[in-house]
N, C-alpha and C positions, 0 to 999 in steps of 0.2 A: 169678241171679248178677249179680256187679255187671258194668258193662262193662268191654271187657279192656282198654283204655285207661288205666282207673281204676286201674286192679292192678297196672301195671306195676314201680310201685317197691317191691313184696311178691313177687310172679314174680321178679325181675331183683334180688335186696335181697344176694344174696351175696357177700362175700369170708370164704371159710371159713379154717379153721383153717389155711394153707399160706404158703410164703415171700410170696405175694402182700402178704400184711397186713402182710409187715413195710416195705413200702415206702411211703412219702407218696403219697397220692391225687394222681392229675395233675392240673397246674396246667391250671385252667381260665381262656381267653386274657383278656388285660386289659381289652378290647370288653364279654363278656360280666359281668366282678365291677362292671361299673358299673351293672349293674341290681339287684343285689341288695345291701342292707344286712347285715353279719358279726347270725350269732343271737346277740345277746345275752340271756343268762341272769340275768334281775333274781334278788332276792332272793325275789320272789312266785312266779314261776315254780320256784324250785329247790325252794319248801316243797312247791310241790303234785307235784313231778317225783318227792320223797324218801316222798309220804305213798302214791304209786303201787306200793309195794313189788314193782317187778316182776323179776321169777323171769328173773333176768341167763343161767339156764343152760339154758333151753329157748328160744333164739332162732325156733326152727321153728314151738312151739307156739305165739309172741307174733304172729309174721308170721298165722299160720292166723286166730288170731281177731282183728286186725286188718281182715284182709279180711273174714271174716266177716260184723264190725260195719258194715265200710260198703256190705256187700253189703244189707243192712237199708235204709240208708240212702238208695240207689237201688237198685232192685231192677228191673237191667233187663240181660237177656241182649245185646240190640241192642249193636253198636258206633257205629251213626251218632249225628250232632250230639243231643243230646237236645232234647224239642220244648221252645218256652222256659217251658212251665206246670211242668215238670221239670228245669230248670236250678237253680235252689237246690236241689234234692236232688242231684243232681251235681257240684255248686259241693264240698255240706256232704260228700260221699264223698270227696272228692279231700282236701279240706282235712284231715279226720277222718286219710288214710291219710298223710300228711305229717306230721302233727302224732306220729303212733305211731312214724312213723322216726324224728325228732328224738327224740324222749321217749327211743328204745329207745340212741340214739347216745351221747345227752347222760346219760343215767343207770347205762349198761350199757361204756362207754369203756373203764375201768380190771378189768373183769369181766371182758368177752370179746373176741375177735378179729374175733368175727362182729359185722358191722351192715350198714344200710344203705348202699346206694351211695350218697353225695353229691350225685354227677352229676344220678340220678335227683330226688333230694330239691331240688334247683334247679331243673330242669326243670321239677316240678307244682308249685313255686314260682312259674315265670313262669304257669303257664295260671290260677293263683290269681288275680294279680293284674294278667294283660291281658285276662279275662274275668268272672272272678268278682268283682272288684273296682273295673270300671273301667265307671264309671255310662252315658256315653256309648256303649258298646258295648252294653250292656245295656238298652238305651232301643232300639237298633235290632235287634237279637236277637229281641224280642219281637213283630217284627213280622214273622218269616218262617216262622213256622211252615208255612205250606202250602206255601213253598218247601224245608222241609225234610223233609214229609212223602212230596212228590214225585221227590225227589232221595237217598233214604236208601237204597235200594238200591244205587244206584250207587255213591255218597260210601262203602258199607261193602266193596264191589268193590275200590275205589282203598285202603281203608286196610287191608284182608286181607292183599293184597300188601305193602305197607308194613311191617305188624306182623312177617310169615315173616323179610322181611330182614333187618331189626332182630334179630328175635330169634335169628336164625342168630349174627348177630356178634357179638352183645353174650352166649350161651350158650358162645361158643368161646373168651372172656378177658375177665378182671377190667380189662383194660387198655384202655378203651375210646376211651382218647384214642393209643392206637399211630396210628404214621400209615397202615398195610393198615384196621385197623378202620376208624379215623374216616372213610378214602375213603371205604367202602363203606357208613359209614352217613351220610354229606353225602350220596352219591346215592339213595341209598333214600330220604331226605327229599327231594330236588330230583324224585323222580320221584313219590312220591308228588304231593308238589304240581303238578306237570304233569297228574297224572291229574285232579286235582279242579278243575284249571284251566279241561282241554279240558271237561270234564262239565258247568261248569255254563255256560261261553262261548260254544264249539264245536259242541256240539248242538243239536236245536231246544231252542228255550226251554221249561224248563219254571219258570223264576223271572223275574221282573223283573231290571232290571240293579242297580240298587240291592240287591238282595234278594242278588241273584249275590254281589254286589261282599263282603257280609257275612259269607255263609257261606264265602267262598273267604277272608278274614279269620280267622275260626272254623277255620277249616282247617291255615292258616298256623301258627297260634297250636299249634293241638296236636301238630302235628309238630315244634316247637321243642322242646313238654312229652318227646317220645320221644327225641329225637337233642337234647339239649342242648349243641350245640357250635359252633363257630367254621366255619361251613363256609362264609364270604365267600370265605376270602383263603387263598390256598395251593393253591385246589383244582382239579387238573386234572378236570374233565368229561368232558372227551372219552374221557376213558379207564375213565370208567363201564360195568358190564357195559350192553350194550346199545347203548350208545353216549351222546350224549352225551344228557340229560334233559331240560335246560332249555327254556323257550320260545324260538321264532324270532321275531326282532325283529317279523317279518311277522304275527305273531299281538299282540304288544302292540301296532302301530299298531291292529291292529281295535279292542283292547280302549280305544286312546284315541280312536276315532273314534265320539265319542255324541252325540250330540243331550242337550241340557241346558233342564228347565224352568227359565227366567228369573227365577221367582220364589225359588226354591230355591238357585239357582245358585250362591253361596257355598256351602250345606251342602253338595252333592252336589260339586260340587267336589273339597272336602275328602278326602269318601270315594274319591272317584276317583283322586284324585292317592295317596291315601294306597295304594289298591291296586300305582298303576303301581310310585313307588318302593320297596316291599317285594316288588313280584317284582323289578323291577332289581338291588337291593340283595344276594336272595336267587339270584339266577341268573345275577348278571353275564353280562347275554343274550347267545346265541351268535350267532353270523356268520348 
């Protein structure tokens, strides 16, 4: 089966027939529409959308073989990072089950009530194109396979947990940008990423720090793809079950405290800094 990460917006793809649908999708915050481009629907696109003749009345059965197809595609029960010899067939799963929402949105509108959730369809839009698309990531992805082989048991620990919460709240309303949901899914994101933080930082090593620094990127990246929402600004933590999620200042000074090859030192740099401020940015670190 394909990974449950991949499936998420065919699992989660409901708003059924019910007063839900008659309301406008919630606006998604003005931070996040400036990563994505409006779909436009050329003329080339709409011949091949019209020659798809798809069966607008069986939504259930479009979603089943959807998944199906890109269970073909990657064919891997695992939730962890895929190793990077496997990453274009994970790329082409995710892409293929996006490409089937849009299709079913954009051609099935005027048919049915039932489609895909948007939210979701923006989401495996970002992991599209800050993964699958973005050659510099890709260039260092490929180089931690034994980091990810040693570290996937854990990395599927931290995202088990992740997935239940999510799918608790986002299974109990079509509304997933209400402000009860969205708390609870900003921390379920903020904790997931805690967990994959301490795992590959906190423990003994089992990757390089570079290596770390990528797949804790890789990390980042797909809990954006699950919880696609604004959870900078607005969000009280402290009042996450549990308490509050985020890192202690006192764990990102370790994280800046590395020794740096001199010859490297601009690239690694780069990556470094890039980690610090996307957990800051991501956790407005606690006290």
């Amino acid at each position: 089966m394909c990974g449950q990460y991949l499936v998420i917006i065919l699992l989660q793809y409901i708003y059924d027939d019910d007063e839900t649908t008659q309301r406008a999708l919630p606006r998604i915050p003005p931070l996040v529409e400036l990563e994505f481009e409006p779909q436009v629907i050329t003329k080339e696109r709409e011949k091949v959308l019209n020659t798809k003749n798809l069966n607008c009345d069986d939504f259930s059965k479009y979603a089943l073989n959807c998944t199906m197809n890109a269970a073909l595609m990657y064919n891997s029960s695992r939730k962890a990072p895929p190793m990077p010899d496997k990453l274009s067939e994970w790329c082409r799963a995710i892409r293929y089950l996006t490409e089937c929402a849009i299709d079913w949105n954009t051609d099935c509108k005027e048919v049915t009530e039932s489609h895909f959730n948007e939210e979701s369809i923006k989401g495996h839009m970002h992991v599209v194109n800050a993964v699958c698309d973005d050659e510099l990531f890709l260039i260092k992805y490929d180089e931690i396979p034994t980091c990810i082989e040693k570290t996937s048991n854990d990395w599927e620990k931290c995202y088990a947990t992740f997935k239940k919460l999510v799918d608790e709240q986002k299974n109990t309303t079509h509304e997933w940008t209400h402000f009860e949901t969205h708390h609870y899914l900003c921390c379920a994101r903020a904790k997931f990423r805690r967990c994959t933080l301490e795992m590959l930082f906190q423990k003994p090593s089992k990757c390089s720090y570079h290596e770390a620094l990528t797949l804790q990127r890789f990390s980042v990246i797909v809990s954006e793809g699950d919880v696609f929402q604004d959870c900078e600004h607005h969000m009280l933590y402290s009042g996450c079950p549990g308490g509050d999620p985020r890192p202690s200042g006192e764990m990102l000074v370790k994280l800046m405290n590395v020794d740096f090859d001199e010859k490297n030192i601009s690239c690694q740099l780069k990556d470094h800094l890039a980690l610090i401020i996307s957990t800051l940015i991501i956790y407005a670190v606690k006290d």
